[in-house]
N, C-alpha and C positions, 0 to 999 in steps of 0.2 A: 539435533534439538528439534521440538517437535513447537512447532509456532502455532499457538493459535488467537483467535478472533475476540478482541474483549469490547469494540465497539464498532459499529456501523452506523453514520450521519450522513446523510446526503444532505448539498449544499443548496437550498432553492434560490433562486434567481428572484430576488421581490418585485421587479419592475416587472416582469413577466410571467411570474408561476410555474417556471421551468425549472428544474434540476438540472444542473450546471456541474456536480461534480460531486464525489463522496468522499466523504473520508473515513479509511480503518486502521481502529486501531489492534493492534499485534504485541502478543504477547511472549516468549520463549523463555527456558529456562531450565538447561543440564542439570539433571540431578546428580550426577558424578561431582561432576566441577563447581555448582552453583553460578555457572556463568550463566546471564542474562543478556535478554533483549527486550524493548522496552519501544515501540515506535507508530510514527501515528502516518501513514501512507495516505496521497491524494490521488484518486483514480477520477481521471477526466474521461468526457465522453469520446475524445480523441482515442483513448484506451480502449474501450469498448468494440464487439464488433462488428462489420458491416451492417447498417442501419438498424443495431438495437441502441435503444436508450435506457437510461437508468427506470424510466417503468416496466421496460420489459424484461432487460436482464435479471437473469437470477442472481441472488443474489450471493450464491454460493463463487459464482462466476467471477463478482467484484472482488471478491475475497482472495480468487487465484489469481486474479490480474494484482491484487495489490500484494501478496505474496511471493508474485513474480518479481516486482520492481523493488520490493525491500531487499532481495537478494542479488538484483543488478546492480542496486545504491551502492551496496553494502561489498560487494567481491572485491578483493584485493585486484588493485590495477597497477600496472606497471608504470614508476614513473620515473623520469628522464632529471629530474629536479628533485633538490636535495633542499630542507628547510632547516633554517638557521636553526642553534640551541643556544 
């Protein structure tokens, strides 16, 4: 599935003037299957790397960091616990 970018918002900080974090939104959708994906991803400057900030990274950049972490959210994990039905 080919994900891509349908919005980019960075968060400003009002007390300060600072960008504090973005948010992207991501788009996917099989054309075989018509299976979707539909998801709004928050990239902090923790994310970012060594001493850039959201003025200076690209922004191509945020977009692969938060494409990264929609696919960590998102991977099937192994779990030990079974939920009621």
């Amino acid at each position: 599935m080919n994900v891509q970018v349908n919005s980019l918002n960075y968060n400003v900080n009002l007390q300060d003037g600072t960008i504090d974090s973005a948010k992207v939104g991501l788009y996917g959708r099989d054309e075989t299957s018509g299976d979707y994906v539909n998801a709004q991803v928050k990239v902090e400057q923790s994310d970012l790397a060594a001493g850039a900030t959201f003025l200076t990274a690209n922004p191509a950049d945020i977009v692969t960091i938060a494409k990264k972490k929609l696919a960590a959210e998102t991977a099937v994990k192994d779990s030990t616990t079974t939920q009621a039905q």
